[in-house]
N, C-alpha and C positions, 0 to 999 in steps of 0.2 A: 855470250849470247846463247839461246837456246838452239837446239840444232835444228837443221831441216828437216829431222825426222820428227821433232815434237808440232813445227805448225803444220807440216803435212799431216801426222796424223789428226791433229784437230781440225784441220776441214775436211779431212775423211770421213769425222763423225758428225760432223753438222752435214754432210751432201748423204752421207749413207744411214745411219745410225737417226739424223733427225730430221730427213730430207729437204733439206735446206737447197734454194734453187742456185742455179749456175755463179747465177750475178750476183748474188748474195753472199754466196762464200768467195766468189772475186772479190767482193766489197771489205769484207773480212782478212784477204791479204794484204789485199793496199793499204787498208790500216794497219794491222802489225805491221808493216813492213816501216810505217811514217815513224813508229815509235821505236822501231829499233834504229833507224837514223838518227833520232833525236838521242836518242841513250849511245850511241857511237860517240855523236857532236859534244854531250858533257862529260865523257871518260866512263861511262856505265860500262863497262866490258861482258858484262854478264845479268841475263834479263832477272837474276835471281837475286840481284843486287840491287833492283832497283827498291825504292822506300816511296812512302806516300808521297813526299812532299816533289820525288821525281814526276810523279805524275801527273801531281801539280803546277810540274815548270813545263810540262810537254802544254797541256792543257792552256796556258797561260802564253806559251811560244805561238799557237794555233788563233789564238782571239790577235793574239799582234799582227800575225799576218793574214787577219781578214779574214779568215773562217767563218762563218756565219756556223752561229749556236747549233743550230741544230746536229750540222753535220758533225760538232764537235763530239756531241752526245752521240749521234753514232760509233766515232772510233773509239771514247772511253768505252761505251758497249763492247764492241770488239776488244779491247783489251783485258776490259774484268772478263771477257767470257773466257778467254787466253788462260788468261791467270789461272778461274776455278778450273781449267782443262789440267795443267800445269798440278794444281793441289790434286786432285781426283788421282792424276798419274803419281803423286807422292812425290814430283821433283820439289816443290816449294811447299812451307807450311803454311805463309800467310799472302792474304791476297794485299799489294800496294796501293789499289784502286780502294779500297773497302773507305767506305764514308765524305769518299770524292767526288763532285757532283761538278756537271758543267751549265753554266748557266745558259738560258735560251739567245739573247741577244748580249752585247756587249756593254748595252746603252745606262745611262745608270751610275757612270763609275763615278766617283771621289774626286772630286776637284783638292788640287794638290799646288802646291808654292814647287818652284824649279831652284835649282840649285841658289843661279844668281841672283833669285827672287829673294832666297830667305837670308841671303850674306846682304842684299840692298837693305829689304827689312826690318832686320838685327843688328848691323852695325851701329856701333855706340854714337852716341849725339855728342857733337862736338861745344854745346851748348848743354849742359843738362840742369834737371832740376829736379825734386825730389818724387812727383809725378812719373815723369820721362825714364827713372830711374828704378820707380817699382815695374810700369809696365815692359819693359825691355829684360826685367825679372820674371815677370810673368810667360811671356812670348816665349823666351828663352828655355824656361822651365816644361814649357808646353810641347815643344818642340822637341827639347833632349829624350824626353822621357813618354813622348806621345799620351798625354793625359786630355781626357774630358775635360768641356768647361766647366764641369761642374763638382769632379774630383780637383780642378783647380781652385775654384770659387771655396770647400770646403776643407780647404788647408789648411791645418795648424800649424804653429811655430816646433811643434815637438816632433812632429811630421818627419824632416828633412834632419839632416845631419851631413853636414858641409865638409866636414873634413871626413868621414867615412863614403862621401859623396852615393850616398844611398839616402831613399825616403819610403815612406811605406804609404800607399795610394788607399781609402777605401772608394770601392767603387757598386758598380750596380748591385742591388740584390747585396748590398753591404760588404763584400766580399773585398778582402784587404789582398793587396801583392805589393810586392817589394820589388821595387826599381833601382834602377843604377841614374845619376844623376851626372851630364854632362860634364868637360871642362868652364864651357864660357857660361854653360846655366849656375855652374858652382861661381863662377868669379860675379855673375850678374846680380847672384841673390846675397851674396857678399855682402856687395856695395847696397842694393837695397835690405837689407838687416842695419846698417851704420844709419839709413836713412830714415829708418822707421820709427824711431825713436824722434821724430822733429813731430811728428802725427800725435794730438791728444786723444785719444782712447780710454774706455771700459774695457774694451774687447782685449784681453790680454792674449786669448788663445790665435787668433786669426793670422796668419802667415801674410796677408798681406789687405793691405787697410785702404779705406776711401777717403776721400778730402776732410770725410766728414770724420774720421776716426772709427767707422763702423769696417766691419768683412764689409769685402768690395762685392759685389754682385754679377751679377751671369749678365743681363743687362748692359753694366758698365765695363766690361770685361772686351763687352763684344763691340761698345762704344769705341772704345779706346784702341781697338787694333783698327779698326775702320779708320780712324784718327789716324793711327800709325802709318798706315800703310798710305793712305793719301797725301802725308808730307812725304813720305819717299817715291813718292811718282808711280804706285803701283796698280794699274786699272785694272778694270774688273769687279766682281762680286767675290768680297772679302769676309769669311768668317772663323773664329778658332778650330773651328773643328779641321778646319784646314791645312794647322798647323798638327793634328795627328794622324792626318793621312797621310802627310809630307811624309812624315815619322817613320808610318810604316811602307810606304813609297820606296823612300830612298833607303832605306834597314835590309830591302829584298831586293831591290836593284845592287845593294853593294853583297850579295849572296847569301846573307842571312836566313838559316833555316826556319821557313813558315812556321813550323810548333814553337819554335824561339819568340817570332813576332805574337801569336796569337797571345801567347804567356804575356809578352809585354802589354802587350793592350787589353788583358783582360777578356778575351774572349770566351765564352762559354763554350762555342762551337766553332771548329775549323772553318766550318764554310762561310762565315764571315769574313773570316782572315782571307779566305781566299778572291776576293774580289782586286786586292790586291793585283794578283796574277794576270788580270785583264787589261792593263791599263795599257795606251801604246808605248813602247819599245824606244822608238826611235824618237820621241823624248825622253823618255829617263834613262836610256843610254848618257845622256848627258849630265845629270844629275850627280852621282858621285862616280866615281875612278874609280877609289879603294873600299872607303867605306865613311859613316857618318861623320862627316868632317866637329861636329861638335861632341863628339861620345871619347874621341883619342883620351888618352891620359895624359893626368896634368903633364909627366914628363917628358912626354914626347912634340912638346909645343917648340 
């Protein structure tokens, strides 16, 4: 941790140097002080260890216990000013704060499937049929690998590779990434590959087909898990994109470093990713223990 000497002298220079009033550099220790608690709590030993994405679980610890935004903004304030104090004195080169932002309210978040939700929801039908079989490929693929309805909707068969259990996504702004592909998304799209072949088709390139034999649609995508999720008893307001918040949900509940999720999901800018960080606690404490229960390897089943 930094010494006493380094945040006394930096409220020496905010009271003396840039006359900052009483309360205000009070205000400034109680924050450092909340952060060097929290980098205690995750094993940070040293404030000069800390990394972006630390300041992102602080930031992210604060909205779970009820912080209202603003004063969140506050303490990042108080921290990046730490920090540049910290650079200025030459102890640190880069600030951990830099491009970290906190949001105003908490309201807004990402409706998300819970652990036992998405094991109800994806459990195999004990009844199946070649329908029941693509979507449950679909879901599953969706979920593994937290993609758009619309990077799923424009799948092709050359896309995915099953026994290298990788696929290549192209997604917004055409921008291609390569993903890791589940255990149970690799065994789901298996069995729907054997099945696809019962579908008459033009479409040779489309990874997965409609009744009609056409690429299946964003529409019938969204049909169809609505469908899904209402024979497995699941209420609520049901849409796919829910199944790539889950994604990156439970990817950062099981400690996953945020630059790792952003990458996954394609994000141009962190502060996407970071919403994430908001959601309450004391549900996704529940969600995973280890880590994504469908991402293990195959041989570890």
């Amino acid at each position: 941790m930094p010494t006493k000497h380094h945040v006394k002298a930096f409220l020496q220079r905010k009271k003396i140097e840039q006359f900052y009033a009483d309360d205000t550099c009070h205000d400034y220790q109680l924050d450092l002080a909340l952060f060097s608690d929290y980098l205690q709590t995750t094993g940070v030993l040293d404030w000069k260890l800390a990394k972006q994405s630390t300041v992102l679980g602080f930031i992210g610890q604060r909205f779970r216990q009820g912080i209202k935004g603003n004063s969140i903004q506050r303490e990042l304030s108080s921290i990046r000013s730490f920090y540049d104090f910290l650079i200025q004195q030459q102890v640190i080169k880069k600030n951990p704060t830099e491009g970290v932002k906190a949001q105003k309210s908490a309201h807004k978040l990402p409706a998300i499937f819970y652990e036992e939700e998405i094991e109800q929801l994806l459990k195999p039908h004990h009844r199946d049929n070649d329908l029941k079989v693509r979507d449950l490929a679909m879901f599953e693929l969706m979920y593994s690998s937290g993609l758009r309805l619309a990077e799923l909707a424009s799948m092709n068969l050359k896309d995915i590779d099953v026994q290298c259990r990788q696929m290549i996504v192209t997604g917004k702004g055409n921008k291609t990434r390569y993903l890791p592909v589940g255990k149970k998304a690799v065994t789901a799209v298996k069995k729907w590959l054997k099945r696809r072949n019962n579908f008459e088709t033009n479409d040779f390139k489309a990874l997965f087909l409609s009744q009609q034999g056409k690429r299946i649609s964003r529409y019938s995508i969204q049909s169809r898990l609505k469908l899904l999720a209402k024979s497995r008893s699941l209420v609520g307001r049901v849409n796919p994109h829910m199944l790539r918040h889950s994604f990156a949900t439970h990817l950062l509940v099981s400690g996953i470093d945020l630059r790792v999720i952003q990458e996954l999901l394609g994000h141009s800018d962190i502060s996407t990713t970071q919403i994430y960080t908001h959601l309450d606690y004391n549900h996704l404490s529940k969600v995973f223990k280890k880590a994504h229960p469908r991402a293990k390897r195959m041989d570890e089943s």
